[in-house]
C-alpha positions in Angstrom: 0.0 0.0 0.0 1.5 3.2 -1.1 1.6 6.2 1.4 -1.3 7.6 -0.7 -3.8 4.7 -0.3 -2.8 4.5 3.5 -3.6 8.3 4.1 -7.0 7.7 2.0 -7.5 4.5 4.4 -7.5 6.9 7.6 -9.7 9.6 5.5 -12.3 6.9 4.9 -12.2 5.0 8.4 -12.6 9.1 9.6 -16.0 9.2 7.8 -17.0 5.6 9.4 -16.0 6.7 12.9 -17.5 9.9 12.6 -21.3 8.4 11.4 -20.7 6.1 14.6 -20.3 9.4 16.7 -23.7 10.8 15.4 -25.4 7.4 15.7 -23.8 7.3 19.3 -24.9 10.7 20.0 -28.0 10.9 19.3 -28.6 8.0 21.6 -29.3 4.9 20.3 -28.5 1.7 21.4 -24.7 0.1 20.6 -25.8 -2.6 18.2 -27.2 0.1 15.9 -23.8 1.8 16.2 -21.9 -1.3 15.5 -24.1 -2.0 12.4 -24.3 1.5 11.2 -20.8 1.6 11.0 -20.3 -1.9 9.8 -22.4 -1.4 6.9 -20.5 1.8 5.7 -17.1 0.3 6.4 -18.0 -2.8 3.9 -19.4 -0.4 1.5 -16.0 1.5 1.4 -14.4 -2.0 0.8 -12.8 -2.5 4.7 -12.4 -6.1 5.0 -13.1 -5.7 8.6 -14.0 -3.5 11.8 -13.7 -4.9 15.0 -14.7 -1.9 17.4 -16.0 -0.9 21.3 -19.5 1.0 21.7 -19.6 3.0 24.9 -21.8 5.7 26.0 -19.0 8.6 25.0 -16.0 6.6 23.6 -16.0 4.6 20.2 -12.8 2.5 19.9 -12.5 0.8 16.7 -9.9 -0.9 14.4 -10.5 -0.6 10.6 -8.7 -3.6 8.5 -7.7 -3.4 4.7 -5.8 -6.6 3.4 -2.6 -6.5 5.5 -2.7 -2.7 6.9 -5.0 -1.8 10.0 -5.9 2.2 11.4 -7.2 2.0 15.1 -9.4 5.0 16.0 -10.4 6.5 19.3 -12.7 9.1 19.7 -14.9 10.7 22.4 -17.7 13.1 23.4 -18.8 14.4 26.7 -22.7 15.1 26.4 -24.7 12.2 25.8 -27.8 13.1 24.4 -31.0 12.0 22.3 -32.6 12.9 19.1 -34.6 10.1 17.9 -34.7 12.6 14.9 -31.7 12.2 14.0 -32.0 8.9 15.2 -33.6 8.2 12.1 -32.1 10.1 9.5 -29.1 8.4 10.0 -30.4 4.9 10.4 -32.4 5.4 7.2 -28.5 6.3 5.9 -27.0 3.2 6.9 -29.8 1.0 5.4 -30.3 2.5 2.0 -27.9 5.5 1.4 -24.7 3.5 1.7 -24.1 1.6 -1.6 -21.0 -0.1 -2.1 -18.3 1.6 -3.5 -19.3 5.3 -1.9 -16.1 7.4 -1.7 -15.2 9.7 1.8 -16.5 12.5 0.3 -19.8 11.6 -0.4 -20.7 9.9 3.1 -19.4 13.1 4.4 -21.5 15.2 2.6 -24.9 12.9 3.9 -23.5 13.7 7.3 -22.8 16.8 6.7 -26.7 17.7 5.7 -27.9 14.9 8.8 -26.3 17.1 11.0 -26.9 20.6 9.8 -30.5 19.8 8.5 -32.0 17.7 11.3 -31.8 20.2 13.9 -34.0 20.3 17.3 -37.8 20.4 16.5 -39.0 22.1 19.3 -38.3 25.4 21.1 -38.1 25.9 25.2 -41.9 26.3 25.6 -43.0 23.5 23.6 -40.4 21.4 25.6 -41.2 22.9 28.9 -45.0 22.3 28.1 -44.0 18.7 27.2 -42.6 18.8 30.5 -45.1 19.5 32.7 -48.0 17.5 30.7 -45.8 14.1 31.0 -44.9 14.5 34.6 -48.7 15.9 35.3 -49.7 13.0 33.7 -47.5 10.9 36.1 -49.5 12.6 38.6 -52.8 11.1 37.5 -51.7 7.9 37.2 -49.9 7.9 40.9 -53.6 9.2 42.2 -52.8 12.6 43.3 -55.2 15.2 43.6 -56.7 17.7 41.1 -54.4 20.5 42.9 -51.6 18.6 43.3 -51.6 17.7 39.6 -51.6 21.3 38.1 -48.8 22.7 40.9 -47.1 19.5 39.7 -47.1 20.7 35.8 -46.4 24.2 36.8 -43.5 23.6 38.9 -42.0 20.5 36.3 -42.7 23.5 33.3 -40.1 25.6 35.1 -37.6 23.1 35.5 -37.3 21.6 32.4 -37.2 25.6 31.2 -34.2 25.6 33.7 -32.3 22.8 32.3 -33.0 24.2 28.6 -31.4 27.0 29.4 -28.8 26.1 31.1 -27.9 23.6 28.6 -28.2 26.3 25.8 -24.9 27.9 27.6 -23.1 24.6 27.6 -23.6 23.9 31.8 -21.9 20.7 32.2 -25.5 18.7 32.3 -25.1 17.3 35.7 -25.6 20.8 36.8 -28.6 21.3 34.8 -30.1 18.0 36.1 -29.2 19.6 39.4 -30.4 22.9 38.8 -33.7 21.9 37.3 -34.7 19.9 40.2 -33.8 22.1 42.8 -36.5 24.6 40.6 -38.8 22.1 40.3 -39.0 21.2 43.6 -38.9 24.9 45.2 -41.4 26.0 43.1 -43.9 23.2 44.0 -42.6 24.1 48.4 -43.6 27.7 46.6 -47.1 27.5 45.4 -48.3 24.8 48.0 -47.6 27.3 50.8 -49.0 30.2 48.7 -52.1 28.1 48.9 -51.9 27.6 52.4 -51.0 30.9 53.4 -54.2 31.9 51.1 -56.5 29.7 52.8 -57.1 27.7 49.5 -56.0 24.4 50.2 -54.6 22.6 52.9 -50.5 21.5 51.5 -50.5 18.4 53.9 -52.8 16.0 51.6 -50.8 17.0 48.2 -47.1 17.7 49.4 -46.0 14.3 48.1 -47.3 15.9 44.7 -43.4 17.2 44.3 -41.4 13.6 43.4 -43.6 13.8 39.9 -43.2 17.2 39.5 -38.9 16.1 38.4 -39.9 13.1 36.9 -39.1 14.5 34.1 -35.4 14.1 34.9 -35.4 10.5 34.7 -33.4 9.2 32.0 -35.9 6.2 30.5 -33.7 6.4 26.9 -30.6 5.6 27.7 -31.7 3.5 31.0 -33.8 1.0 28.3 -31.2 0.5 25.6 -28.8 -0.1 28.7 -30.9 -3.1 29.2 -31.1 -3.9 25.2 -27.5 -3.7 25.0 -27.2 -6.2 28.2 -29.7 -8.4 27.0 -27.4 -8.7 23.7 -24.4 -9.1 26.0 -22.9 -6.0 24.6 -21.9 -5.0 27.8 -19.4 -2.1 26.9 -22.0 -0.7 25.6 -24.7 -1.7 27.9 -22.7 -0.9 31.4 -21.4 1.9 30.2 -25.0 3.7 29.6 -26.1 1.8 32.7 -23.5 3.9 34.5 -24.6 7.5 32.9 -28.4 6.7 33.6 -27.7 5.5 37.1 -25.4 8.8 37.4 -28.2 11.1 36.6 -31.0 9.3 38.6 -29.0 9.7 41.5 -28.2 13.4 41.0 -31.6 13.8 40.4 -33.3 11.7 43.6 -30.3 13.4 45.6 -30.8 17.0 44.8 -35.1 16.6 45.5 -34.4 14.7 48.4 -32.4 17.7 49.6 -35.2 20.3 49.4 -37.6 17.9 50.9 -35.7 17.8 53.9 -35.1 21.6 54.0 -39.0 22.0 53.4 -40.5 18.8 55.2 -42.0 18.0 51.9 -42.6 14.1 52.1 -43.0 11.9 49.4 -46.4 9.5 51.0 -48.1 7.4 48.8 -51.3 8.0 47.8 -53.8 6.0 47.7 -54.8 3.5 44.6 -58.6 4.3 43.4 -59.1 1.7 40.8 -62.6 2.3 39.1 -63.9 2.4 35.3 -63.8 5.8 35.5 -60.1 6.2 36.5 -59.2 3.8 34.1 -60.2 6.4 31.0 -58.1 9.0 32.8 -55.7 6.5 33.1 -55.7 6.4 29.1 -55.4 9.7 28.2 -53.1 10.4 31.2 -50.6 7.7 29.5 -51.7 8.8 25.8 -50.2 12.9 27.1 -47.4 11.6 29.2 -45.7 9.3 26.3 -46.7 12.3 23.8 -44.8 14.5 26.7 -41.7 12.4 27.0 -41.6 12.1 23.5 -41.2 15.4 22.7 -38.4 15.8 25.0 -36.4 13.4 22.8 -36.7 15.9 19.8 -39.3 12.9 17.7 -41.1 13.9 15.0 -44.9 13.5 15.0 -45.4 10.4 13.6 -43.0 9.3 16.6 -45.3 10.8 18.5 -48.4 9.3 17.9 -46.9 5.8 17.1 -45.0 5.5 20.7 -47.9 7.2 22.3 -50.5 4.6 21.2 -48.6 1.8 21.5 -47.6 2.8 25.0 -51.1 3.3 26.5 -52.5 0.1 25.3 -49.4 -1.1 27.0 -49.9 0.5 30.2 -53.3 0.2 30.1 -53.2 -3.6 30.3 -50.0 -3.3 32.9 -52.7 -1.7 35.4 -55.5 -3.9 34.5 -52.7 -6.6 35.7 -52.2 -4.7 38.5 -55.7 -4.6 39.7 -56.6 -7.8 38.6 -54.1 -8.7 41.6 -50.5 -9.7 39.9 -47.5 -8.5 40.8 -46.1 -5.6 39.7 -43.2 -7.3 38.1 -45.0 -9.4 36.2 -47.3 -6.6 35.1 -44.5 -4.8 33.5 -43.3 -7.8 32.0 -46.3 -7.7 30.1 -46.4 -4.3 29.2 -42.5 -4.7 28.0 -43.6 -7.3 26.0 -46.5 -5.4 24.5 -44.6 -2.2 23.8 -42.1 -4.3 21.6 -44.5 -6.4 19.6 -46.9 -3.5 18.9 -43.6 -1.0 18.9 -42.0 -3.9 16.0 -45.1 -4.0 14.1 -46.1 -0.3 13.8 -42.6 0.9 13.5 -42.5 -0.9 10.3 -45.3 0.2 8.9 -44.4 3.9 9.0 -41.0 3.2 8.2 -39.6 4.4 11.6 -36.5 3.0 13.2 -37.8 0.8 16.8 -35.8 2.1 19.4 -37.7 5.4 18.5 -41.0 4.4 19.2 -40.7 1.6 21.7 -38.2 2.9 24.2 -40.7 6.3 24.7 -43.6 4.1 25.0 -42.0 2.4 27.8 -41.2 5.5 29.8 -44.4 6.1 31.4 -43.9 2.7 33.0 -40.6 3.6 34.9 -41.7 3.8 38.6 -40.0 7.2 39.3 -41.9 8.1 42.7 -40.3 5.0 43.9 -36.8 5.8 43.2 -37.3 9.3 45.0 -38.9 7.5 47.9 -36.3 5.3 48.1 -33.4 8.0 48.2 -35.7 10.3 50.7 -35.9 7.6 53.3 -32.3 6.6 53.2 -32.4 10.5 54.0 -34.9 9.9 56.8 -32.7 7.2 58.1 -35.3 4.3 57.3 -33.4 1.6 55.5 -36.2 -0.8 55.2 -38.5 1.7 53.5 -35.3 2.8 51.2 -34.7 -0.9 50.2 -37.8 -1.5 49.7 -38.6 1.0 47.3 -34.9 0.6 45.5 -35.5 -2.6 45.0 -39.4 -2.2 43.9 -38.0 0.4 41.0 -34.8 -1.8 40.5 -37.4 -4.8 39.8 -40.0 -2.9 37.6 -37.2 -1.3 35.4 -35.6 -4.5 34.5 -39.6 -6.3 33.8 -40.1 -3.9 31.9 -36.5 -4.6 29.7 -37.0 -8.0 29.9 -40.3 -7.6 28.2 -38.6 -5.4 25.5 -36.1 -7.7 24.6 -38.4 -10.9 24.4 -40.2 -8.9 22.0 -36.9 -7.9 19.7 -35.9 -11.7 19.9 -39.4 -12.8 18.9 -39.5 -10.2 15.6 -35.9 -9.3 15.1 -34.2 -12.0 13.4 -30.6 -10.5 12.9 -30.9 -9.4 16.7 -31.8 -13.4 17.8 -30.2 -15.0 15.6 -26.7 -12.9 15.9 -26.5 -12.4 12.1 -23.0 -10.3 11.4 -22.5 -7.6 8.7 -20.5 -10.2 6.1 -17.5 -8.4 5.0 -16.7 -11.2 2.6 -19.3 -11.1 0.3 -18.8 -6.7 0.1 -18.1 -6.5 -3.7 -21.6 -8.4 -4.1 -22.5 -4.8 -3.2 -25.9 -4.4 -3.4 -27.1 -7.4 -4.1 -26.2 -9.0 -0.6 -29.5 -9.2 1.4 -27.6 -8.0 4.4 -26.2 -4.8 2.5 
């Protein structure tokens, strides 16, 4: 190889490594990073890539005949946009043909990441916000005023951690920030209310864990579990890690202002009835919708993960009532969300992950994990073990659920099918390509 073709290697496994990066970036799991990649390598004529998926670091080797380039890169803000999301997993399946040169791939990236740009502005975000963690609300059976101090004080903390992240704040901070705003301005307007004569603050205090629920990091926290169930655990642990990272900033900074304002996080008080249960659907229909738009989707991603994630609920608290576990009912509505999420995802041409892991949200049991880091506060461990290990259980039902349903109607995922550098100069005409 002639020092030419070698400096053209590293140009072309630069363009490979830098879709990775986007795919990484935008947030979606570390199989669709290794494939993304994989695809465009073999389509640049590679003979192989061998490479490590984390949650900020991509580590990969590029192999041409005798002559190898290895790569490192890294970013420090994980993110997600299923957006882009899907831009650049439509790339890797149909706008990758063999024999594409450097400079084209870098000029699809190029318009992926100058054209697919965030959808929505602060307020649509902040009302997103406050309508999926007042829809948490409903479905934890707090009351009426309870529920609209909870979408009030959750609007001004996801506004918080917009703006903050607008002037680069490392996003710990902003996590930090936003629910120390969140939570003051819920200890704000109850005792406004009480010090009106209004309301009395003691039976909807609790109201403030759902009021940062919003904080909770259900993207990276499910394809965690997807990349685990694949035993991808660079990938998996490493995400694992930064969703773990922020819940605990999160549950630490609200358990904080509880203490400093005696709010307490009780339990309210299940009120299972027909009626209920129709609130129950259009509190899950919002709250997926609200989630959803927090991770920059389009419409259709929208409406797709917010359908398929209220049937799915829906039958989770039908379980529930009916008198099974909660484990098990999450199982179920894991299970659901990726059969239905498999299904409709294909019909309107939309990459999974950005449908099924939003529909699964409004399943994570975040009051628990708030509870749980308020009594270890409080000095209860029993209570704080108990609800850990409640949320601990749920999360990974839930998973479990999702990735029985992606081995059931995913064959490449079950059946471990590779990208097959060795038939590359069939080109398009591999099935695989």
């Amino acid at each position: 190889m002639s020092q030419a073709e070698y400096r053209q290697m590293g140009v072309e496994a630069d363009v490979v490594l830098r879709l990775g990066m986007l795919l990484m970036g935008a947030g979606t799991s570390g199989y669709r990073v290794m494939r993304g990649m994989k695809r465009a390598a073999r389509a640049m004529g590679f003979d192989r890539l061998d490479l490590s998926v984390g949650v900020t670091q991509i580590v990969c080797t590029f192999h041409r005949g005798e002559h190898f380039r290895t790569i490192i890169a890294q970013q420090h803000s994980p993110a997600v946009d299923a957006s882009r999301i899907e831009a650049l997993e439509d790339l890797t399946h149909h706008g990758v043909p063999w024999g594409i040169t450097a400079e084209e791939l870098t000029a699809k990236l190029d318009a992926i990441e100058h054209g697919v740009t965030k959808r929505w502005n602060v307020w649509i975000l902040s009302t997103a916000a406050a309508v999926a963690c007042a829809s948490f609300a409903v479905l934890n059976y707090f009351s009426w005023v309870a529920i609209a101090l909870v979408a009030l004080a959750a609007f001004c903390g996801q506004f918080t951690r917009h703006t903050l992240a607008k002037q680069r704040v490392h996003q710990l901070g902003g996590i930090v920030a936003a629910g120390l705003v969140s939570s003051l301005v819920f200890f704000a307007t109850t005792e406004s209310l009480a010090a009106a004569g209004l309301a009395d603050p003691a039976g909807f205090s609790s109201g403030y864990v759902a009021a940062v629920l919003f904080l909770i990091p259900g993207f990276p926290l499910f394809s965690a579990l997807i990349d685990l169930g694949r035993f991808d655990f660079d990938a998996g642990l490493a995400r694992l890690t930064y969703a773990l990272t922020v819940i605990l900033a999160a549950t630490f900074t609200v358990t904080m202002v509880s203490w400093l304002t005696d709010l307490k996080p009780e339990q309210a008080q299940a009120d299972f009835t027909p009626g209920w249960f129709l609130l129950a659907a259009a509190a899950s229909l919002c709250g997926i919708a609200g989630f959803a738009f927090l991770f920059n989707s389009s419409r259709r991603m929208v409406l797709v993960a917010a359908c398929v994630g209220t049937v799915a609920n829906l039958v989770r608290l039908l379980l529930v009532e009916a008198g099974t576990t909660a484990y098990f009912a999450a199982f179920v509505g894991g299970l659901i969300v990726g059969l239905l999420g498999a299904v409709a995802s294909k019909q309107v041409h939309l990459p999974r992950i950005t449908t099924t892991v939003p529909a699964s949200v409004i399943m994570i049991p975040g009051t628990a994990m708030f509870r749980s880091v308020y009594q270890l506060n409080a000095g209860d461990m029993t209570q704080a073990l108990t609800f850990a290990a409640t949320a601990a259980m749920v999360v990974i039902s839930i998973g479990a659920g999702l990735i029985l349903a992606r081995l059931l109607t995913d064959k490449d995922w079950a059946l471990g099918h590779l990208i097959d550098f060795s038939h590359h100069r069939l080109g398009a005409g591999n099935p695989d390509f």
